[in-house]
C-alpha positions in Angstrom: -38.9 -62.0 -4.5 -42.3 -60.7 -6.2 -45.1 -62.9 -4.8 -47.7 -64.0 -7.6 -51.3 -64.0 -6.9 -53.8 -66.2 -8.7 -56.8 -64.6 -9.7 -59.7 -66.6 -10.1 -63.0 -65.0 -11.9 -66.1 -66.6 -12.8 -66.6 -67.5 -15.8 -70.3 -64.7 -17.4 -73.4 -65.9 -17.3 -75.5 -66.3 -20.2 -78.7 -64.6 -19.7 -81.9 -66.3 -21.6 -82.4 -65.0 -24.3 -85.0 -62.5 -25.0 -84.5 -60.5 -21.4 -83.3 -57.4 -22.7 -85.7 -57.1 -25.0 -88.1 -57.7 -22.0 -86.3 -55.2 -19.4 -86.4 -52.5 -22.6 -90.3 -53.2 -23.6 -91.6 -50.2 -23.0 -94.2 -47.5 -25.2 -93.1 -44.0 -25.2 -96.2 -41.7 -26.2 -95.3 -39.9 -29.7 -96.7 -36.7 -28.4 -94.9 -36.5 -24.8 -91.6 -34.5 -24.3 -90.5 -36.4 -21.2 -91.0 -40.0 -23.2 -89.5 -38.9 -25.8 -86.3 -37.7 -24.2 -86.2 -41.1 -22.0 -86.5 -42.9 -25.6 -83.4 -41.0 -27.0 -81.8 -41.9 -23.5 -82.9 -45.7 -23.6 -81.2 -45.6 -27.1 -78.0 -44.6 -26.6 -77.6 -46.8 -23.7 -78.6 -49.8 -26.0 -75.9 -48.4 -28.3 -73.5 -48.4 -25.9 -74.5 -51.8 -24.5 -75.4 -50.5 -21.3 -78.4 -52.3 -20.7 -78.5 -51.5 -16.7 -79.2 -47.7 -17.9 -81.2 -48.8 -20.8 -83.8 -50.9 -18.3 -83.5 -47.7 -15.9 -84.7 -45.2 -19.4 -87.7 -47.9 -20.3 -88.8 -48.0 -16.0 -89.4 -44.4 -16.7 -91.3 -44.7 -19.8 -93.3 -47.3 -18.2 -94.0 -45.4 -15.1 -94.6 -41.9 -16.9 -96.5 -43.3 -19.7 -99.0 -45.4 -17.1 -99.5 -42.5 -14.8 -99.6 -39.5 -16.6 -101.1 -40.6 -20.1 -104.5 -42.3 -18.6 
């Protein structure tokens, strides 16, 4: 006799709205290789709704954009 197990999973979250567009607010300089490619990169995660790797693309923006274009 097959034993049935009940699976129980919460039901999502809804996130407020507006945080994506918070976690991806970022300004890649026009002139920079490096933010240029992490733009490219931050896209295509957005386009395939991968906002984790998105968020990671626009960290390095911010961090690369703040310390090396002062």
């Amino acid at each position: 006799m097959a034993t049935k197990h009940k699976t129980t999973q919460e039901p999502p979250i809804g996130l407020p709205v507006g945080l994506n567009a918070w976690l991806l607010d970022c300004a890649p300089v026009r002139d920079c290789k490096t933010c240029q490619a992490e733009w490219r990169h931050l896209n295509a995660a957005k386009e395939r709704d991968d906002i984790t790797q998105a968020a990671k693309h626009a960290t390095k923006i911010r961090d690369h954009a703040s310390g090396t274009h002062e």
